[in-house]
C-alpha positions as CSV (number, residue, x, y, z in Angstrom):
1,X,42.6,67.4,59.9
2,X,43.2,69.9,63.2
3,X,44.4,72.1,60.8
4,X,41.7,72.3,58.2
5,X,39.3,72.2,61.0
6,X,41.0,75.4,62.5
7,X,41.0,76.9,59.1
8,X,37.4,76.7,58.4
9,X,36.7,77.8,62.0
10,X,38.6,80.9,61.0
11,X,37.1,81.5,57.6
12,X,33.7,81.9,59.4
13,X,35.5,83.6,61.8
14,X,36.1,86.2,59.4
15,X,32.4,86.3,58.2
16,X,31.3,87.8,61.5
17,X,34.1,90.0,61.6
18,X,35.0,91.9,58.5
19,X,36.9,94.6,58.1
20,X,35.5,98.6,58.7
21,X,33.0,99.2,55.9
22,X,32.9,102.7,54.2
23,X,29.2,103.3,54.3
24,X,28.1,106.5,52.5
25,X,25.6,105.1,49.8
26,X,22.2,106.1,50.1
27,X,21.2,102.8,48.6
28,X,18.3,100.5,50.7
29,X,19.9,98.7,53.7
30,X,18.2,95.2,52.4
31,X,20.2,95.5,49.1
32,X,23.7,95.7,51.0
33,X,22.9,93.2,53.5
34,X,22.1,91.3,50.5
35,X,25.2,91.7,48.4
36,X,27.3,90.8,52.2
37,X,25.5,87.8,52.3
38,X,26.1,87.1,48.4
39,X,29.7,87.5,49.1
40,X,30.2,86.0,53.2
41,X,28.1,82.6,51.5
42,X,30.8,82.4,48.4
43,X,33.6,82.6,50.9
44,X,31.7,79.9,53.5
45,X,31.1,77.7,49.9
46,X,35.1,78.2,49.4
47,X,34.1,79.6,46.0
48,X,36.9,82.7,46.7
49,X,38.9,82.8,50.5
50,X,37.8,86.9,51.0
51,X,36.9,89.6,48.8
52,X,36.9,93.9,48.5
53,X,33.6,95.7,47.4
54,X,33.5,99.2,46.1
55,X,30.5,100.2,44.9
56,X,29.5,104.0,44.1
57,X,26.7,106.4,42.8
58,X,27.7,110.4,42.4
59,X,30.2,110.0,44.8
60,X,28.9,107.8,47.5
61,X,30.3,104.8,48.1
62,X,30.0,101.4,49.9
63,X,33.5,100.1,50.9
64,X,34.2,96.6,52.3
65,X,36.3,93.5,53.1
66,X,35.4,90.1,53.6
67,X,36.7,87.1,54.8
68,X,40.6,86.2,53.9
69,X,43.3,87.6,51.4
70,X,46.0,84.5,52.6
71,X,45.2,81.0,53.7
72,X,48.4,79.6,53.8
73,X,51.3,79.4,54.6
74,X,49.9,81.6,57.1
75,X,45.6,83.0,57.7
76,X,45.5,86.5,57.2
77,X,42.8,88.5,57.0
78,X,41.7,90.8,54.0
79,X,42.0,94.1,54.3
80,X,39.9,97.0,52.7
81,X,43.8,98.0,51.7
82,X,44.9,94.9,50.0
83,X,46.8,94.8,47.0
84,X,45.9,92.2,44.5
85,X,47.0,91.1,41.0
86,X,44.8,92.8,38.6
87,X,45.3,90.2,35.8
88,X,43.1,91.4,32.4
89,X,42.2,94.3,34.3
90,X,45.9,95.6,33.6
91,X,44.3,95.7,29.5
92,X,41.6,98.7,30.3
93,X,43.5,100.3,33.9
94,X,47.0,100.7,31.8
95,X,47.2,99.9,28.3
96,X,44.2,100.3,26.2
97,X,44.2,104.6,28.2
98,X,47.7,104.6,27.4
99,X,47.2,104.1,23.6
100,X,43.8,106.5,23.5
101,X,46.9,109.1,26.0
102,X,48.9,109.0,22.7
103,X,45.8,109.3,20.5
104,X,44.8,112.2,22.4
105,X,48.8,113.4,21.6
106,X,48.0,113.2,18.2
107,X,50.8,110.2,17.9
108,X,48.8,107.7,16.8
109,X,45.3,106.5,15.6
110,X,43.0,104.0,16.3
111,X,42.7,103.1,12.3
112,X,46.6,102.8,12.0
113,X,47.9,100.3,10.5
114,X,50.5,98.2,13.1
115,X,52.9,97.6,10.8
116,X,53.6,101.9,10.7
117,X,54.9,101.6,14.4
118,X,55.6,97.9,14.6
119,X,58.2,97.3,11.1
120,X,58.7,93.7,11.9
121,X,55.1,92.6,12.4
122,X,54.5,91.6,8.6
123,X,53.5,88.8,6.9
124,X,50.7,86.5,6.3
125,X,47.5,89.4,6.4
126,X,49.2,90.9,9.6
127,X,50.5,94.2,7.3
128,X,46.2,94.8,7.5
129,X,45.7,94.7,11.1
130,X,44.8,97.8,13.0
131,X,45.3,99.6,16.5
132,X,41.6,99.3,16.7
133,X,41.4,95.7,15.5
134,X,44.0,95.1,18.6
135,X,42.1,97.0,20.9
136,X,38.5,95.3,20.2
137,X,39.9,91.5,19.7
138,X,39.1,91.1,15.9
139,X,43.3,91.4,14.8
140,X,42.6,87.5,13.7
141,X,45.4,86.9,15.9
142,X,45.6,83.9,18.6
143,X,44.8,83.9,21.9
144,X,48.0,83.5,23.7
145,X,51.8,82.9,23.2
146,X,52.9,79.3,22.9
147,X,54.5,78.2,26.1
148,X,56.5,75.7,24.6
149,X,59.1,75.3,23.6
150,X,60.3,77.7,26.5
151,X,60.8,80.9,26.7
152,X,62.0,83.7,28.3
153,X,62.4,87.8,27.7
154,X,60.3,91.1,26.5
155,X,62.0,90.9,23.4
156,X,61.3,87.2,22.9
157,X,57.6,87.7,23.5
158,X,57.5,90.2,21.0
159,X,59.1,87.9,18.3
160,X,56.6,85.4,19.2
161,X,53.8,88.6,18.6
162,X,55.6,89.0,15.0
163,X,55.5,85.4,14.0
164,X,52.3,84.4,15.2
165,X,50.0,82.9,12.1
166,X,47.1,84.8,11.4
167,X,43.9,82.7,12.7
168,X,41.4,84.6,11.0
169,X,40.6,87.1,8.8
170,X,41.4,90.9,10.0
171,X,37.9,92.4,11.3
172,X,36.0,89.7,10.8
173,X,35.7,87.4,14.4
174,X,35.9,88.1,17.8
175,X,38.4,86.2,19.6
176,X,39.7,87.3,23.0
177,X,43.6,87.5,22.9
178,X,46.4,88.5,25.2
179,X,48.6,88.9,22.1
180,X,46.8,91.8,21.1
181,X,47.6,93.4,23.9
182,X,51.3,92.4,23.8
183,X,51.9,94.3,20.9
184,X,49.8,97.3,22.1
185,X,52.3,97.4,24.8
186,X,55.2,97.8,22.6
187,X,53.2,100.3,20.6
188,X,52.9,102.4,23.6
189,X,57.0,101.6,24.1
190,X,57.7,102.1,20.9
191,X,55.8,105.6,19.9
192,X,56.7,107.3,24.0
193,X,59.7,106.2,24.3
194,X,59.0,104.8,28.2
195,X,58.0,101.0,28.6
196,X,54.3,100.7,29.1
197,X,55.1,100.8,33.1
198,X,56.5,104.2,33.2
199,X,54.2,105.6,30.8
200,X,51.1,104.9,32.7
201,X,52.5,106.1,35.7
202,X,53.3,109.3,34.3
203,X,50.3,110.2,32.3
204,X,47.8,107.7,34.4
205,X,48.3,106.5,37.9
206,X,50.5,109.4,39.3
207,X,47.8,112.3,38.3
208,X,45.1,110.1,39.6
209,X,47.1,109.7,43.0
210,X,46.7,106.1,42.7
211,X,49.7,105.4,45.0
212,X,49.8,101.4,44.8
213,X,49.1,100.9,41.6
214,X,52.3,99.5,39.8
215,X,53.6,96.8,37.2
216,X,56.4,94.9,39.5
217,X,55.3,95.7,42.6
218,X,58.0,96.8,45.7
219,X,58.6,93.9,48.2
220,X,58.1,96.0,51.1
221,X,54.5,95.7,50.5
222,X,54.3,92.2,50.1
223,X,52.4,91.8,53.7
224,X,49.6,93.7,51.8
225,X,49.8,91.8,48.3
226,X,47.3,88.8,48.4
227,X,49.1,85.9,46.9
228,X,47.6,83.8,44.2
229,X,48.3,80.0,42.9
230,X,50.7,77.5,44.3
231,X,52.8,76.7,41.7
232,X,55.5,73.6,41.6
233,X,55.2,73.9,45.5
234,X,56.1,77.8,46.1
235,X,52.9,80.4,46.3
236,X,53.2,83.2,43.7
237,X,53.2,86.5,45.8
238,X,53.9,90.0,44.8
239,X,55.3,88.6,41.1
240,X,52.6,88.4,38.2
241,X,50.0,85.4,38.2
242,X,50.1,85.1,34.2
243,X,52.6,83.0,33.0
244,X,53.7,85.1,29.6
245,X,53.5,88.4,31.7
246,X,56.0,86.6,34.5
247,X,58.1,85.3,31.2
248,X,58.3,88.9,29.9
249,X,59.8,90.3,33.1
250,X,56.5,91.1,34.8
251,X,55.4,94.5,32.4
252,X,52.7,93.7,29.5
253,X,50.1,95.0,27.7
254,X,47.9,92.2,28.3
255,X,49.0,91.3,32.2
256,X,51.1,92.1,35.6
257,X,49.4,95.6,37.1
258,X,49.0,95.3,40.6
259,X,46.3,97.4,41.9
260,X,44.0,98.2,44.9
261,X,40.0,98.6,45.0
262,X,40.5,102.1,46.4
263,X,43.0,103.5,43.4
264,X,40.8,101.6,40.6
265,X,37.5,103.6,41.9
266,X,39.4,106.4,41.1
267,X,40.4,105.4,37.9
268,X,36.5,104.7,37.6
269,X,35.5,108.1,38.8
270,X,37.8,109.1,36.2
271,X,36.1,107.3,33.2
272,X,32.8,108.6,34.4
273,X,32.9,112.2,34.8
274,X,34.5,111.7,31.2
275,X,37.8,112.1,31.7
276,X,39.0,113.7,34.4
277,X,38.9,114.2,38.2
278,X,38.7,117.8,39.4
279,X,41.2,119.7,37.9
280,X,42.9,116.5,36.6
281,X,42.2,115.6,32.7
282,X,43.6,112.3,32.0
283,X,41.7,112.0,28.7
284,X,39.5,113.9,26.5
285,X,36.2,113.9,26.8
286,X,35.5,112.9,23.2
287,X,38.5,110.2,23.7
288,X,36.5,108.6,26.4
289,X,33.3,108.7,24.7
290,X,35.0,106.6,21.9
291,X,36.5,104.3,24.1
292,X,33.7,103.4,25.8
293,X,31.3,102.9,22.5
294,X,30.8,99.8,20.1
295,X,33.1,99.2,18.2
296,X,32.2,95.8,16.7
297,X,28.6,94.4,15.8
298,X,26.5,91.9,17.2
299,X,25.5,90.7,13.5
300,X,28.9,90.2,12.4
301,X,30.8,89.9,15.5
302,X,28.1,88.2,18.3
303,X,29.7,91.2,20.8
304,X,29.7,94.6,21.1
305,X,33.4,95.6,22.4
306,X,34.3,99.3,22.8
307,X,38.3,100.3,22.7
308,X,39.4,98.1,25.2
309,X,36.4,97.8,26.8
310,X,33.6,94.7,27.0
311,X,30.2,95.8,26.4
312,X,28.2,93.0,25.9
313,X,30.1,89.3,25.3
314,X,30.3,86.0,26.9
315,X,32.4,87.9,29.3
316,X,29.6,90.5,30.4
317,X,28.7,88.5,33.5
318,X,29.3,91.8,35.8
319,X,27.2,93.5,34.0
320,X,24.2,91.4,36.2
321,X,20.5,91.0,34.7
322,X,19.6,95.0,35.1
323,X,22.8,97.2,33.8
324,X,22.1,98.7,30.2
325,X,23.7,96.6,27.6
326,X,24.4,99.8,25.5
327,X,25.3,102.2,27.9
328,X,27.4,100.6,30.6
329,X,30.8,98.7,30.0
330,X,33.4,96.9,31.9
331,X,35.8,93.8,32.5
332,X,37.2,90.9,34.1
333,X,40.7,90.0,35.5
334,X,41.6,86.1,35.8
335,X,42.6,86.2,39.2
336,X,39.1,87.6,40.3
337,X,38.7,90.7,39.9
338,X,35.9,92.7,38.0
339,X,34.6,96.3,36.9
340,X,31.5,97.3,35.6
341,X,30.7,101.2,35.1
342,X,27.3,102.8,34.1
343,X,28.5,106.6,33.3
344,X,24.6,108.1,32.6
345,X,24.3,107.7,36.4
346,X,28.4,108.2,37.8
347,X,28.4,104.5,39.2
348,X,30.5,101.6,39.0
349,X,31.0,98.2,41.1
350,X,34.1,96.6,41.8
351,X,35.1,93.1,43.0
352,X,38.2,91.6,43.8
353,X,38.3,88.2,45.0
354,X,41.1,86.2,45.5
355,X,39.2,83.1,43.3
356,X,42.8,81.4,42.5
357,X,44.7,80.7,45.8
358,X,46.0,78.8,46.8
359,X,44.4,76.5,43.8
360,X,42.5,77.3,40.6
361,X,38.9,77.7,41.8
362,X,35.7,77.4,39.5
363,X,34.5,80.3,37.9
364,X,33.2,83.2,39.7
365,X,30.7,84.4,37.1
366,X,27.7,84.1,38.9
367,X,29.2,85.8,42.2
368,X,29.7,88.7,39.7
369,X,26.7,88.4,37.7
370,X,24.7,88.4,40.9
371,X,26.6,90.9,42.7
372,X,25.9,93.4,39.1
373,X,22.5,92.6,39.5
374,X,22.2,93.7,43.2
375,X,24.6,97.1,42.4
376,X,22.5,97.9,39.6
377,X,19.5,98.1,42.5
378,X,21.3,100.1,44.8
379,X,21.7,102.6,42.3
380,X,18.1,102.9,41.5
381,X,18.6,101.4,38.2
């Protein structure tokens, strides 16, 4: 009891306290001491133990930490530096640029058939699928790998990818699915030669200087890695929250980046000055205008994904009541973390918060939802 006591001491502790904020957004003080208070009530509710804000306009920016990124085994406080576990967010930071990188080669295109760069995925409707049915979540294909019996191995996961039944029709139904993303991995393998980890170093995170952004993370930085779940007694820390992605080694399509707030805002700034930053070109321009459009329709599909990216969906809760539902885009990471960009105006919020340690938490939709909202206001939308 002492020691819960002391914790929850601490944890408002940290509320007076948090860490240096970045404050160069010309945005109305009342709206960011509203989104602090949004976020320092969540942690005091024990919705998330600490969270780091980016948000930016043209360059400006509003950088902070809140509250904890450890609660056990030991109290540590989060840092504007921290590393977290970037869950989903691995789909549009690493994989879905890395397939529209080798579009951009003139390797591959979106209306490919799989079965051209994947041989063994046939069968059952499958030899119909397309890149761009993988990328939007209307392949027909299930959510997620069956866990049982158990299994272990890249290559394993990818058999499981080429047996999987077909749930639906090809292009008909949006259904959210890791799978997809599995085999867009091996794609990107397959076609480049490099597994999906070295390639998006290469041609995305080491141009962008995004210096601790990684797939299998170095242990020396495990004092800034905020750990996730308990799990069969030992806390999961510096190795991938997902089960499949942990089962594949760690690198997949759908899971296991580890990122910061500071290298994804420049992975943002990237996306919205179309492409590049400064002198670096990551993508085209016209490759980032189609990723970042509709792809499906809200009459046949109820969503409107682009290329990797959500739009408007069940999962659009960072979007907030006041972002476009046309022209802004983003998406959401298991573990806590969101993204929400609006390019017309060069701004994008990002939230980590560490929702899932050392337990599974509720949802934290309506902390992103709200803190959308409030963003969306600070940049004069």
């Amino acid at each position: 009891m002492i020691k819960k006591i002391a914790i929850i001491n601490f944890l408002f502790l940290s509320l007076i306290v948090s860490s240096f904020s970045e404050l160069k957004l010309s945005a109305p003080k009342e709206i960011t001491k509203a989104i602090d208070t949004l976020i320092n009530e969540s942690i005091a509710q024990s919705k998330i133990p600490g969270a780091v804000l980016w948000i930016e306009k043209e360059g400006e920016s509003y950088h902070k930490s809140y509250g904890n990124k450890s609660i056990t085994p030991a109290i540590k406080a989060m840092k504007n530096d921290t590393i977290f576990d970037a869950a989903s967010l691995t789909k549009v930071m690493a994989t879905a640029p890395s397939i529209m990188v080798l579009i951009d080669q003139g390797k591959i295109s979106i209306n490919d058939k799989v079965i051209k760069h994947l041989p063994n995925f046939k069968g059952n409707q499958k030899q119909r699928i397309t890149i761009k049915q993988l990328l939007t979540h209307t392949s027909g294909l299930p959510p997620v790998l069956p866990r049982k019996p158990e299994w272990k191995g890249y290559r394993k996961a990818i058999e499981l990818c080429y047996s999987a039944n077909v749930v639906d029709t090809p292009g008909l139904k949006f259904r959210y699915s890791d799978v997809n993303y599995i085999l867009l991995g091996e794609i990107v393998n397959r076609i480049s030669g490099m597994s999906l980890k070295k390639f998006s170093e290469e041609e995305i995170f080491y141009p962008l200087k995004m210096k601790d952004t990684s797939f299998l993370p170095d242990r020396k930085l495990i004092d800034r890695i905020s750990p996730t779940t308990k799990e069969k007694g030992s806390l999961i820390h510096g190795i991938v929250h997902d089960p499949s992605a942990r089962a594949m080694g760690g690198i997949a399509g759908h899971a296991g980046l580890f990122t910061t707030v500071n290298d994804l805002a420049k992975f943002c700034r990237m996306i919205v000055n179309e492409g590049k930053i400064g002198s670096i070109r990551i993508l085209k321009n016209q490759t980032v205008a189609l990723m970042t459009k509709s792809h499906t329709s809200i009459t046949k599909h109820k969503v409107r994904r682009g290329l990797g990216w959500d739009i408007d969906s069940k999962y659009s809760g960072p979007r907030g009541d006041i972002f476009p539902k046309i022209e802004s885009f983003g998406h959401t990471g298991w573990t806590g973390g969101s993204v929400w960009l609006h390019p017309n105006t060069k701004s994008f919020v990002i939230l980590f918060g560490n929702r899932n340690h050392p337990i599974e938490r509720r949802s934290i939709k309506s902390i992103q939802h709200d803190l959308g909202t409030l963003s969306a206001k600070a940049f004069g939308l």
